[in-house]
Wavefront OBJ file of the C-alpha trace (Angstrom):
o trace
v 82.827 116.491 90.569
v 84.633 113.456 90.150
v 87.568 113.474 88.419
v 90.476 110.365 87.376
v 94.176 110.914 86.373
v 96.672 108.543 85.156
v 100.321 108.268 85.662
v 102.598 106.028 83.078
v 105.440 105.521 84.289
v 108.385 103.662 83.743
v 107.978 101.148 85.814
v 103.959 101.646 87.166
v 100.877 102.880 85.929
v 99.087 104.950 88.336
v 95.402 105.540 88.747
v 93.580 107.886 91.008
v 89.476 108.351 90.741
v 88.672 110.918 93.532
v 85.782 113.233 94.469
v 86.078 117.071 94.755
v 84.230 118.197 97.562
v 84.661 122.299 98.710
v 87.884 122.506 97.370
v 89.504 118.991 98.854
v 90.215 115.578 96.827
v 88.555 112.308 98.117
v 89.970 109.401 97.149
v 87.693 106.526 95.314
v 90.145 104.766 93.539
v 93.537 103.389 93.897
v 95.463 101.360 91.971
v 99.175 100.605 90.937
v 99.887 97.977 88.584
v 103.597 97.086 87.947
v 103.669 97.262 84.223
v 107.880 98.273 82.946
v 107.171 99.705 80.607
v 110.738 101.461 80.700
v 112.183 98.020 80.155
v 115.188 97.923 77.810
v 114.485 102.111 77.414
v 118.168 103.136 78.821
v 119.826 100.595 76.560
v 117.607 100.586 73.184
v 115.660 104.228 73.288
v 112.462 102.808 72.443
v 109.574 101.329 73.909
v 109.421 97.146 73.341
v 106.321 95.671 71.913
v 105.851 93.361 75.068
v 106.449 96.275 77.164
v 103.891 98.398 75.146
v 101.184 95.622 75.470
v 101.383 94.638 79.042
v 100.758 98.572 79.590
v 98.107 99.076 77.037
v 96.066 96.159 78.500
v 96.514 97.693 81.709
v 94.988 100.969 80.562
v 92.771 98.639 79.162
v 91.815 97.703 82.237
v 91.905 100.745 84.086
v 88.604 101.761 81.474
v 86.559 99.954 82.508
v 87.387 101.232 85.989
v 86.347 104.817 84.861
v 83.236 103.775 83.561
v 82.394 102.050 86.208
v 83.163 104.835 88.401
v 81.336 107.414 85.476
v 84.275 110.200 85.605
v 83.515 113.387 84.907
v 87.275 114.367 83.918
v 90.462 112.723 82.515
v 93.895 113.362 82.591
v 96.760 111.331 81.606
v 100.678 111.599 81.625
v 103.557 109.866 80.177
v 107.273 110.122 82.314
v 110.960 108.933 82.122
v 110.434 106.325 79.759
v 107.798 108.089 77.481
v 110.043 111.221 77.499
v 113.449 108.906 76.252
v 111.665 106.123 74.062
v 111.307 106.529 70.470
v 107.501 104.442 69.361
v 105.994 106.447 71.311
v 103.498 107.893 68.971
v 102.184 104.445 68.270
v 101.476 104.092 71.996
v 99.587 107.229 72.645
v 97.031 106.437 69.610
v 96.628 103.543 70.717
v 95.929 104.582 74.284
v 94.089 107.345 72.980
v 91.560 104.390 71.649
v 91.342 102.716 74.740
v 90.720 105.760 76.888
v 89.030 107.885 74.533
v 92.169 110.761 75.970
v 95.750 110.721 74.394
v 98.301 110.706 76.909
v 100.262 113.906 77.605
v 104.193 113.499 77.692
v 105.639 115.851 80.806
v 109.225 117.170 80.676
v 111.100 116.842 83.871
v 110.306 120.130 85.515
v 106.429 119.650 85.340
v 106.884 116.056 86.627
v 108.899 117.632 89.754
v 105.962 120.290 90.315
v 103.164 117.791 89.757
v 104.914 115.405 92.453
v 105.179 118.334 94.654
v 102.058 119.424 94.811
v 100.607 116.179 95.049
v 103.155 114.273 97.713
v 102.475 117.090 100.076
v 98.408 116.381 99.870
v 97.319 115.337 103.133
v 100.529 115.410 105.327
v 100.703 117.715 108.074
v 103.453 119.740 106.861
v 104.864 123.570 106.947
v 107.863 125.342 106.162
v 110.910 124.412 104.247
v 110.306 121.579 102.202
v 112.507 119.009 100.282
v 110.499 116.235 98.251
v 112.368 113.525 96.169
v 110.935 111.418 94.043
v 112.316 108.006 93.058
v 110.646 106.734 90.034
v 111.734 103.568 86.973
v 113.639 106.250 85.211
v 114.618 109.339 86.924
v 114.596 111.145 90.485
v 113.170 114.361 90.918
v 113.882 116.614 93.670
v 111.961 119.552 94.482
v 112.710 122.629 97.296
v 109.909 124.543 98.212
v 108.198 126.342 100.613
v 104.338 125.612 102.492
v 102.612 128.401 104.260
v 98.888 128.031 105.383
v 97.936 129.379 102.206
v 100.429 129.241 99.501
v 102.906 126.235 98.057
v 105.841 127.919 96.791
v 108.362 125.870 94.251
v 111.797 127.595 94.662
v 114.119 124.747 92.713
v 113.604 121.645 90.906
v 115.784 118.995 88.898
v 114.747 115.763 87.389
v 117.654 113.163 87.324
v 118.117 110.531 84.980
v 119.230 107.888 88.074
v 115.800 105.416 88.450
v 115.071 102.168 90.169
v 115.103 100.479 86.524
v 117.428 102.238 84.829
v 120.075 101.487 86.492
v 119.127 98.181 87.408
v 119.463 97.541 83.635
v 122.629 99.412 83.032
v 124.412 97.629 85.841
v 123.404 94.511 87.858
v 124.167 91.038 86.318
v 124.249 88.841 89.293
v 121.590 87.738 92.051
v 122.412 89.335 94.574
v 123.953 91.882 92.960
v 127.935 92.187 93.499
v 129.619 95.160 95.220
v 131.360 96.177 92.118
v 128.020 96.329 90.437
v 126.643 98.512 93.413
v 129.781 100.436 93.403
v 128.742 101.636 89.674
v 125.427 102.029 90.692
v 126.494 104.227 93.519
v 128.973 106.040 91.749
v 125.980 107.088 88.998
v 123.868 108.346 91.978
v 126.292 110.671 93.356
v 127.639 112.185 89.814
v 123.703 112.823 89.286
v 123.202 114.520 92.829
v 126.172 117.067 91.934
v 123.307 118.779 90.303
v 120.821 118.594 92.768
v 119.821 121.686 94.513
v 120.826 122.517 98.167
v 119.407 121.462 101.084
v 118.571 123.611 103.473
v 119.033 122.402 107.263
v 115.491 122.718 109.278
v 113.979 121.099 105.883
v 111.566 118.564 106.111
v 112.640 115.823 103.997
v 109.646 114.332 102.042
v 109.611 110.888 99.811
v 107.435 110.074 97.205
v 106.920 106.931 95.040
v 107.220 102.998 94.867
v 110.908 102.697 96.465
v 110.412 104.826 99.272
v 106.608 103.304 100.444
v 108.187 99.773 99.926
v 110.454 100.180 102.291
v 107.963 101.936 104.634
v 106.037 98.689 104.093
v 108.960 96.560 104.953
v 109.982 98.534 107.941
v 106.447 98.175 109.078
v 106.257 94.488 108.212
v 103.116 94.923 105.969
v 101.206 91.722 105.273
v 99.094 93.517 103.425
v 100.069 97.025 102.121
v 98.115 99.991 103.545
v 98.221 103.196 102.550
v 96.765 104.663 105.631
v 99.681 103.394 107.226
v 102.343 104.459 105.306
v 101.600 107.552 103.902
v 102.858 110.047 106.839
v 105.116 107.513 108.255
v 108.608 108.277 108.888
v 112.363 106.382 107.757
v 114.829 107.099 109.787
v 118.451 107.359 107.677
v 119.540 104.320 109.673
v 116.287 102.356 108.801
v 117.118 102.934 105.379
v 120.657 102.562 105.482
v 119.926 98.823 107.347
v 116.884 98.191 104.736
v 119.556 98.950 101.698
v 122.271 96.828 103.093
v 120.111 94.155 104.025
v 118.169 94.054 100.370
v 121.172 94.177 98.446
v 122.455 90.832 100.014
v 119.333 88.702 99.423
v 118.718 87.085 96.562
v 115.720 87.387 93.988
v 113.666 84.971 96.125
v 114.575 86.005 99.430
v 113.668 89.650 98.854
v 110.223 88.449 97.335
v 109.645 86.226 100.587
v 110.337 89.554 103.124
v 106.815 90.770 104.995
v 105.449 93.603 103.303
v 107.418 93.082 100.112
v 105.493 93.535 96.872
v 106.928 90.587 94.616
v 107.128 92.230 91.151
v 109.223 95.053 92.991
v 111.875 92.844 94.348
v 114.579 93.038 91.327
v 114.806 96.665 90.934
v 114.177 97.473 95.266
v 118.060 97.173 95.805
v 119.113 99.982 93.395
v 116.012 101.753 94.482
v 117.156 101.926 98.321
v 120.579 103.015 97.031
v 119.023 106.351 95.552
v 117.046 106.769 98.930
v 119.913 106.245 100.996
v 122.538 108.402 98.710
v 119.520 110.970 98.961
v 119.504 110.996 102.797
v 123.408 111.277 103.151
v 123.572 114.430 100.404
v 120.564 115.769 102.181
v 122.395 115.067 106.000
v 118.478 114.560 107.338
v 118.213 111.743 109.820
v 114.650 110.998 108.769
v 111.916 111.448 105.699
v 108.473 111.480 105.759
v 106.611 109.091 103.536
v 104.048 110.332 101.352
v 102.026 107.880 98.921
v 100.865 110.373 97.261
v 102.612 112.280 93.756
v 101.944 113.528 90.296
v 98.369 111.795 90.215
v 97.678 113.671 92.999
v 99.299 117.337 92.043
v 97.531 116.358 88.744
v 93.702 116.055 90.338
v 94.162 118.852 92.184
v 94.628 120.784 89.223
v 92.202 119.264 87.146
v 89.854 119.677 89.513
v 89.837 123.639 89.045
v 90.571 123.400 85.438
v 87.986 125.675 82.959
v 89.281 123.079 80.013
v 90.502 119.647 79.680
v 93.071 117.871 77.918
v 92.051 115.502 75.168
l 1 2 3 4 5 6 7 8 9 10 11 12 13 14 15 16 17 18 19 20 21 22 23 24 25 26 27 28 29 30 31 32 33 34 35 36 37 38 39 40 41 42 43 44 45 46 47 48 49 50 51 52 53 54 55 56 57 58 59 60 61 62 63 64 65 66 67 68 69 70 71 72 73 74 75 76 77 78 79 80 81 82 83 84 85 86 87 88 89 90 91 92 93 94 95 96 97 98 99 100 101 102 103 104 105 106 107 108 109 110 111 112 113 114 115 116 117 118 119 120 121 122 123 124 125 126 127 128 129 130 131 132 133 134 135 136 137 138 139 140 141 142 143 144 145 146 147 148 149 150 151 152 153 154 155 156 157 158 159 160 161 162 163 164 165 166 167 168 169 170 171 172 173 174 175 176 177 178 179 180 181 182 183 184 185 186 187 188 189 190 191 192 193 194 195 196 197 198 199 200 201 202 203 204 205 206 207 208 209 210 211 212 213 214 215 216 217 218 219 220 221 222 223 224 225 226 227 228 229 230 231 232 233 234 235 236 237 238 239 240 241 242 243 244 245 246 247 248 249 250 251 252 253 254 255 256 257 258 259 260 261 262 263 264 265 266 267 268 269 270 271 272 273 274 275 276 277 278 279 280 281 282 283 284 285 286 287 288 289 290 291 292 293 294 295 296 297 298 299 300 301 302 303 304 305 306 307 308 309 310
């Protein structure tokens, strides 16, 4: 069976065609197309019209992807910016009409399980378990625990510190000042006061744009691979040299670094803050990078599903 999900979030839209063969996903189809559609969401609670449009017309292209590809199943979910925004109803018909499926709005926790299901598929992981991700609008973190057989959630908490959200709320300048990354710090650590504890022995696992970017830098990427980076590991002083390094370049310089994806480059240096402040409240010395999340957990489960959203 071949199944497709979709992941809009605030500041990508996901897609993931893949194949289910005896129980296991094959991917068929990739693709990640920088959209924002969280822009202006923290300040104004609702979705702008040019923010709607550039995501609609990617949806728009993602169908004719599916067709192409003749998908047997659909599913399709809305995050951080979907959840905050008023207009949203608008949006969904409308996507509804493109994709012929109305896009499902998650609350926080079932973001953090989707992403933990799918950020652990296809690393070679077991016990204790710790997977943050760092999306547009918020930062989940997730403990759990992986046997052989079983994935066990124990706690979960979905943070309202993102990549774009607080780029929005508080950078000004290029590069940013350190008062403006002292506010942006001092955001991250109120939010992690309510993060749940980390266990030591727990493997550390990151999830989403931020954290494979700057695999992709560390790796010097001229063209981004996700064979390469997913199952890669940051050590805490890669990232803490990566997110004192970013935050000094300007727009341009960022966009000119090896493995750099351009239309990430603005909101990279408050996104290497979070992974950073993650990594010193956690006390690891190292993740693992998975490039895998809620598209993924989301397959999985649709791919054993008796009924389907619509």
């Amino acid at each position: 069976m071949r199944v497709a999900t979709i992941d809009i979030g605030t500041n990508s839209v996901l897609l993931l065609i893949a194949e289910s063969e005896g129980g296991a996903l094959r991917p068929v189809v990739e693709r990640a197309t920088i959209t924002r559609l969280g822009q202006g969401v923290d300040r104004d609670r609702r979705l702008l019209p040019e923010a709607s449009q550039r995501t609609l017309a990617c949806l728009a292209d993602y169908e004719v992807v599916l067709r192409e590809h003749a998908v047997s199943r659909l599913d399709i979910v809305g995050t951080s910016a979907m959840r905050d925004a008023a207009g949203g109803e608008a949006f969904i018909a409308r996507a509804r009409e493109i994709l012929g499926v109305a896009p499902r709005v998650i609350d926080g926790a079932e973001e953090a399980r989707l992403t933990f299901i799918g950020a652990l598929s296809g690393l070679a992981v077991a016990g204790k378990v710790t997977v943050f991700d760092i999306g547009g609008g918020s930062t989940e973190i997730v403990n759990g625990e992986l046997t052989p057989v079983t994935q066990r959630i124990d706690a979960a908490v979905s943070l309202n510190i993102g990549s774009v959200r607080l780029f929005e709320r508080h950078v000004r300048s290029d590069p940013p000042s350190a008062e403006q990354m002292q506010r942006v710090e001092s955001d991250i650590a109120e939010a992690l006061t309510r993060a749940p504890k980390f266990e030591t022995g727990t493997t550390l696992v990151g999830v989403a744009g931020t954290v494979t970017q700057l695999a992709a830098v560390e790796l010097e990427l001229e063209h981004y691979d996700a064979a390469r980076v997913h199952g890669s590991e940051l050590t805490s002083d890669a990232v803490d040299r990566l997110a004192t390094r970013l935050r000094s370049l300007t727009l341009a310089e960022r966009r000119a670094l090896r493995g750099m994806e351009p239309s990430r480059a603005d909101v990279i240096v408050v996104g290497s803050a979070i992974a950073r402040a993650v990594l010193s409240w956690s006390g690891a010395t190292k993740l693992l990078v998975s490039d895998r999340g809620v598209r993924w957990g989301l397959a999985a489960e649709l791919a054993t599903q008796t009924t389907v959203h619509s």
